[in-house]
N, C-alpha and C positions, 0 to 999 in steps of 0.2 A: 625579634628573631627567636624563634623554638630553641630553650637552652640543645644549646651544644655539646655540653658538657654530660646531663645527662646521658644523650642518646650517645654519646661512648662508652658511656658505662654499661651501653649494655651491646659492647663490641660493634660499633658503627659508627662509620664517616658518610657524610653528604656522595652521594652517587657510588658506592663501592660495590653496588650490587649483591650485596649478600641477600640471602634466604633468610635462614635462621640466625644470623648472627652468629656470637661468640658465646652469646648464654641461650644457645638453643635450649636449654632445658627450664627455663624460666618464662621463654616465650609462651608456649602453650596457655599457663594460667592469668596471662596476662589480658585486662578487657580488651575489648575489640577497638575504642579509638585508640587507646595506646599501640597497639596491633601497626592500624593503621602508618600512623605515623613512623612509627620504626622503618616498616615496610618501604613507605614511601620516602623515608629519609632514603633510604640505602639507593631507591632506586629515582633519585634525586628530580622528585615531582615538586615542583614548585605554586601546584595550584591544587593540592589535593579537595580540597574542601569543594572546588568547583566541579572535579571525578567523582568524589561522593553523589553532589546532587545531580550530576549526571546520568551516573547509573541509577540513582532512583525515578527522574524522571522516565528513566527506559523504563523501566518494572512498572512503574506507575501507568503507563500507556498500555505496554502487556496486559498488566491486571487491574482495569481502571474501579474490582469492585475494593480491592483492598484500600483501609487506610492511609493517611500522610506518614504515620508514625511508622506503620509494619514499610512502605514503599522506604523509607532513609533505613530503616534496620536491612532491609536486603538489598538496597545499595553499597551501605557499607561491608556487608559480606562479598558482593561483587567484586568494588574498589579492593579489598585485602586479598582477594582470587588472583586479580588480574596483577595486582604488584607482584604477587608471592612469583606465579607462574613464568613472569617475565625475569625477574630476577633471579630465580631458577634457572629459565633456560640460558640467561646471556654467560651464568657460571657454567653449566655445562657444555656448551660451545666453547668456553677457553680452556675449559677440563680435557675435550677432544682438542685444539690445537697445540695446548702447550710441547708434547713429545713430538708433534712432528716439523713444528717452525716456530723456534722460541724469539725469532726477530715478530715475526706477527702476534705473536701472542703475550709480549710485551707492548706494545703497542693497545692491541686492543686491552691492556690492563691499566696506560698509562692518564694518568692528567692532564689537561693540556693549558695552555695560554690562549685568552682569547686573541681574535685579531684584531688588528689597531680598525676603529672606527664601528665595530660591530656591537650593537650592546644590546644586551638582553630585553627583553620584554618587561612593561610591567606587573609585577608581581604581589603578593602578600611577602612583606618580611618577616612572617613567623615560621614559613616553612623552609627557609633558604641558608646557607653560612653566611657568616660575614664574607668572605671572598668571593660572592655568585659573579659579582662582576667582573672578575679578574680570571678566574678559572673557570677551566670547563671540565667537571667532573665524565668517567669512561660511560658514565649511565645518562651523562646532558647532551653528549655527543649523539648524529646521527645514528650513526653505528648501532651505540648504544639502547637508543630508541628503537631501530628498526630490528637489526638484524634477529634478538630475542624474538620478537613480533611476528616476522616471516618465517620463521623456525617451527613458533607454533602453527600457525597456515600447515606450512606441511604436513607436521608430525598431527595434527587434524583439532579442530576445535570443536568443545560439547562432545561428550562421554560416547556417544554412538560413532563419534568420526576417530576417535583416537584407535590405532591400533599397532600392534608391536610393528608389524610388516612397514607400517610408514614412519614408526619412531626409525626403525634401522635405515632405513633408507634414508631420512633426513641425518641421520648421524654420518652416513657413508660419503653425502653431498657434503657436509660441514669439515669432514677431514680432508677428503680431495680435491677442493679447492685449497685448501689451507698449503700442501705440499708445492705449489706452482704460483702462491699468489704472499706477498708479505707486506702491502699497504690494505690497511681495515676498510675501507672505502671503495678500493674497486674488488676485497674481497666479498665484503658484500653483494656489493652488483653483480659477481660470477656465483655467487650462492641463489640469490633470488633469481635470477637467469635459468640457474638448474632447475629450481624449484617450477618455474612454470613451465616442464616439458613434463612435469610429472600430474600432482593434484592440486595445484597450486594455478588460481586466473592472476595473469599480469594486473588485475584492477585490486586483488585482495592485498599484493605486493605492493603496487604506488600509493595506497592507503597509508600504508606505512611508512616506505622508504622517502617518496616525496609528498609528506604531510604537511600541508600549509601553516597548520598549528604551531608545529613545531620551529616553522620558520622566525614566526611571530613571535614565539616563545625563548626563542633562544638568539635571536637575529644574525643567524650561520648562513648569510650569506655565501662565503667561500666555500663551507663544504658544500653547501646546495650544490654549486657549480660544480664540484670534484665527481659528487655525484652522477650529472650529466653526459660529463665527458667521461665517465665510466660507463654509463650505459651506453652508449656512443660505438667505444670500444668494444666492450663484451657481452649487452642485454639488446641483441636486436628482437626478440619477441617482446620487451618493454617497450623497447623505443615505437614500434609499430602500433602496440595499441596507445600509447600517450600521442601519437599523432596523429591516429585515429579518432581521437575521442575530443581533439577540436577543443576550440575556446572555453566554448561555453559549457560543455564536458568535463572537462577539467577543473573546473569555477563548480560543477554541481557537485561532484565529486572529491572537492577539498584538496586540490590538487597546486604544490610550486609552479608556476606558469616560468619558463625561464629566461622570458623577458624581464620579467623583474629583476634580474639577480645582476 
């Protein structure tokens, strides 16, 4: 396991979502796999090394004339993008909820207990706490995963789509659902819901919200489920294209099938 102890010291627990930490002012000069790992501590990624060469292999396909070496260095600039960003937005999401429903916004802050029979994926134990199997950190959970994820969708991804007009808007969706809704879970689903009458496709949304990966990754069963019967309830423009898009749609697209659950 990645000492622990360290990565406190420089203000971080496994899943707490921070940005910068508590020594934000130290981060800056710090290299980039250290970067990394902070980052991805906070935002309680348990397969980082595997995002790294992920993202390289994308930039490697992109720009098939560059190097091995230059394709992992701008991978790992990626990986440290997309942690920072997400961990960003899931704090500013509960920045917006806190003053208006502090039962949801406790929640979406809290820890939780796994459930009996569900156990996580296997993993590398350098990136994980001793507790990964016991606990489910606010950044392990669905929620945690998606709802940051779908946030940026809205607010627009890559520098030509971002624009003040859709950050406001998506902040406007994230409060107002917040006033009417205080389980994380089907507040998500009435978020992602809003989001796709706006600029947001129901497919950029179950990418995230129902990611197969994550299934495997975390073996959340139950919330899978919570999920469902939320879009059931409150996401009939999800539910119509996920039962549009058929078996073998949802299989190409990475998709929880919910017969498995």
């Amino acid at each position: 396991m990645f000492k622990e102890a360290i990565l406190e010291l420089f203000g971080r627990k496994f899943g707490d979502g921070k940005f910068l930490g508590d020594k934000g002012r130290i981060f800056d000069y710090l290299p980039i796999d250290m970067k990394i790992r902070l980052m991805g501590w906070s935002h309680a990624c348990p397969v980082i090394d595997e995002v790294v060469r992920e993202y390289a292999k994308s930039y490697k396909d992109l720009h098939p004339e560059v190097s091995n070496k230059e394709a992992i260095k701008q991978g790992k600039i990626m990986t440290l993008s997309r942690y920072s960003e997400c961990n960003f937005m899931y704090g500013y999401c509960e920045d917006l909820v806190k003053p208006i429903n502090s039962i949801l916004a406790s929640r979406l802050a809290a820890e939780t207990t796994r459930r009996t029979g569900e156990e996580p994926g296997k993993v590398s134990n350098k990136f994980i706490p001793k507790d990964y199997k016991s606990k489910v950190s606010k950044m392990s959970h669905i929620v945690g995963y998606a709802l940051p994820r779908i946030a940026i969708e809205e607010r627009g991804r890559g520098t030509d789509n971002i624009t003040w007009e859709r950050f406001e808007k998506m902040s406007g969706v994230i409060e107002d659902v917040a006033r009417k809704c205080d389980d994380p879970i089907e507040y998500m689903v009435q978020v992602a819901e809003q989001f796709t009458k706006m600029e947001v496709h129901p497919d950029a949304i179950m990418d995230h919200m129902l990611a197969k990966g994550i299934l495997l990754e975390q073996g959340c069963k139950g919330d899978f489920k919570e999920v469902f019967e939320a879009i059931d309830k409150f996401a009939p423009n999800i539910k119509a294209r996920y039962d549009e898009l058929g078996v073998e749609g949802r299989k190409k697209f990475g998709l929880v099938e919910r017969s498995e659950l």
